[in-house]
N, C-alpha and C positions, 0 to 999 in steps of 0.2 A: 448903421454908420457907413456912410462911401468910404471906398477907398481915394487916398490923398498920392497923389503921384508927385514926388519933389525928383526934378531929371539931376540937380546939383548936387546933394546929399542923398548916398546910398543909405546911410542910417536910418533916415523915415520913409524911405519908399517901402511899402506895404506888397508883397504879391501873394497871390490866392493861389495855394495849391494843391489839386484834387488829382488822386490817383486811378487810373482806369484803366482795365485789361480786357481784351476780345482776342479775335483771329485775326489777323491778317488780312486784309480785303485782296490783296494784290503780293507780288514782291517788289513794290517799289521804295517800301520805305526798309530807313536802314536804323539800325542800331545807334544810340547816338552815346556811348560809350568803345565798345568797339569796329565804329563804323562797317560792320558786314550787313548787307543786305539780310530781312526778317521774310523768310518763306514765306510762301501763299499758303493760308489756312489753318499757320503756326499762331502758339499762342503768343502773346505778346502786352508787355505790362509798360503804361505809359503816364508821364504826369502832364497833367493840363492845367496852363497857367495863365491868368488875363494880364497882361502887358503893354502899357499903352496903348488898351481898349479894343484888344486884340486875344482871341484866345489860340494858345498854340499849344499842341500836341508833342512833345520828346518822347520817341518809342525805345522800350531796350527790348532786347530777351530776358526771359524773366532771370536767369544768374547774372545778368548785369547789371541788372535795377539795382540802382543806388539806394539801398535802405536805410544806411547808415546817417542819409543827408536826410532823410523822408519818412521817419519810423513809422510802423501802419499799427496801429494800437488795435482795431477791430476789423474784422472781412468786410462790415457792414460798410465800412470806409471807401470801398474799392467800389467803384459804378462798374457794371457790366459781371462780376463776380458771381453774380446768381445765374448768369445764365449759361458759365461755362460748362463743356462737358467734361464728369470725370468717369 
């Protein structure tokens, strides 16, 4: 079933969202909770969501990640999780 985009009514607009964490490619991107800049190489946990056909990335540090908006029921859920180092 597509997603139905209504730009009028927030109630039926539909967004898809998937959790994903890796390193840091860079320090350009920043936390988007508490806007500080996320180290080169650090880990870092992000949700990706399609948006008027658009897919965008929101990075935190992981004690930022909003989980309470986002509950993650399985690891299996998180893309990239397998391949972090512990």
């Amino acid at each position: 079933m597509p997603l139905f985009f209504c730009y009028f009514c927030i109630k039926c607009k539909q967004i898809s969202i998937k959790i994903v964490t890796g390193y840091a490619k860079s320090s350009r991107s920043s936390c988007k909770k508490c806007s500080e800049a996320i180290a080169d190489k650090s880990l870092r946990v992000g949700s990706l969501s399609n948006e008027r056909g658009r897919d965008f990335t929101r990075w935190y540090h992981p004690d930022c990640f909003p989980t309470d908006s986002q509950p993650i029921i399985s690891l299996d859920e998180i893309d990239g999780f397998s391949s972090l180092k512990f």
